[in-house]
C-alpha angles and dihedrals in degrees: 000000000000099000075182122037117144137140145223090349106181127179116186125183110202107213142127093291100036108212125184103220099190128006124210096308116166124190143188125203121175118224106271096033137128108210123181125215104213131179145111113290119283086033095125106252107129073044095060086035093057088046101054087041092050106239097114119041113231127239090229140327126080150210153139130280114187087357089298122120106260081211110040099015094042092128084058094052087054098049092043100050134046129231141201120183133182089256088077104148078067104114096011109126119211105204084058126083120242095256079049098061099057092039087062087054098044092080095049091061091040098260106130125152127003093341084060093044091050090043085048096042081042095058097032083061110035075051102053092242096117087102090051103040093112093040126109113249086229082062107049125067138278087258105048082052091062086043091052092042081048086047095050095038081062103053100091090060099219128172088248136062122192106196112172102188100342103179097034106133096017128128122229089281106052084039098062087039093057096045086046095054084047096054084040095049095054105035103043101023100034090238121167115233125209114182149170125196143170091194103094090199084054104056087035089052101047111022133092098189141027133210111190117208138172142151079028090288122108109240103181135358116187140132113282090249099057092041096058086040089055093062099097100215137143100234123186124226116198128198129172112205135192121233167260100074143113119292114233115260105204111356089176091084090060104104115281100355114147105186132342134208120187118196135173120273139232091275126050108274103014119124128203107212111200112198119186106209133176089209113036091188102053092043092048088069100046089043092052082053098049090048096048094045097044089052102251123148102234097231091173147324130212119182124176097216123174125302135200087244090064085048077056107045085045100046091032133066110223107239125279105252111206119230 
């Protein structure tokens, strides 16, 4: 079941200077899936994002989020989906404590008594916030702000999450919490995730599927996988091995593999065997084999496989610079 299918959706600002923000984009995202909205700034995507959560009417175009009309039923859609945007600080009262904060909310998505304390006691602590609970969000920093806007987005607990931007602002910490959280939500809730991202690790380590705009119009949409495979580039993988074993005899049969060296190593009698491959991750498999068949001890293995910046640098132009 779609839990996103919509159509043509277009969203134009007149100006001046009139700008055409999306541009007849249409997407579909199966239920139980993370899909990330990537694209340069200004590419549209917080514009298509309003749109499929319900808050901006669209020019034209149509559709359905969580089975409700984007256009007729847009008031459903909102109730039905959360949202976090980068203008996080946006419903967070300062003369509430943190805990507050999220106890005033509670009502608003149905949590009330002991059922709203446990959901409360549940977020502080998957978002690192137990230790500021009582804190004033005036107190506490830019990024425990964005953590408590993205606790109190999840309350409600829908089927589908909204996050423009979620771990914009954050340190190393709050980073790896809210990615954490993300991977938890869909795998072991069934949430929907909706996402946009600058942070090319991030939408490579948590989507399953990428949808590609820019210039407000939607380039590519496939699953990650299939994206990073589509980026036609000879890639080494390197593994130095200890020894003693048995030396490869034609490499090039391995799948996709295009030319091998093979050099000594650091250590006597370790080898580095460099293996150019147009799919890292079909080679890898053959080339563990090979090792453990061939009676190498496996020391390390670097490979540079594909990278949402190369999907970049192949889907869009690199900007005009005037002379």
């Amino acid at each position: 079941m779609a839990i996103i299918a919509v159509h043509d959706l277009a969203k134009h600002y007149p100006g001046p200077p009139a700008k055409t923000a999306v541009e007849r984009v249409s997407l579909i995202l199966p239920e139980g899936r993370i899909l990330g909205l990537l694209g340069e700034n200004g590419a549209g995507k917080t514009t298509l994002i309003k749109m499929m959560a319900g808050l901006l009417r669209p020019d034209s175009g149509g559709g359905t989020v969580l089975g409700y009309d984007v256009v007729r039923q847009a008031h459903r859609v909102r109730a039905g989906v959360s949202l976090v945007a980068p203008t996080a600080d946006v419903g967070i009262d300062n003369n509430l404590t943190v805990r507050q904060n999220l106890a005033f909310w509670a009502p608003v998505y149905g949590l009330t008594g002991r059922r709203a304390r446990q959901r409360i006691a549940e977020l502080l602590e998957r978002l690192y916030l137990t230790d500021k609970a009582e804190a004033w969000p005036m107190h506490i920093s830019a990024g425990q702000r964005q953590r408590l806007a993205l606790a109190r987005s999840l309350l409600a607990e829908n089927r589908l999450v909204f996050l423009d931007e979620p771990t914009n602002k954050l340190d190393a910490d709050g980073v790896r919490s809210v990615r954490d959280l993300i991977r938890d939500l869909n795998t072991h809730h069934g949430v929907s995730v909706v996402l946009t991202t600058h942070v090319m690790e991030e939408a490579e380590e948590l989507c399953t599927d990428i949808a590609l705009l820019s210039q407000g119009r939607l380039l590519t949409h496939m699953p990650t996988a299939e994206l990073l495979r589509s980026v036609a580039r000879v890639r080494p993988i390197r593994a130095t091995l200890a020894g003693p074993g048995v030396l490869p005899t034609d490499p090039v049969s391995w799948p996709s593999v295009d030319r091998w060296t093979l050099e000594p190593g650091d250590q006597p009698g370790d080898r580095v065997i460099t293996v150019w491959s147009h799919d890292v991750a079909a080679t890898t498999p053959a080339l563990l084999r090979w090792i453990a068949r061939a009676g190498w001890r496996l020391v390390r293995m670097t490979s540079d496989r594909p990278s949402l910046d190369d999907v970049f640098e192949q889907w869009i132009p690199a900007p005009e610079v005037p002379l």
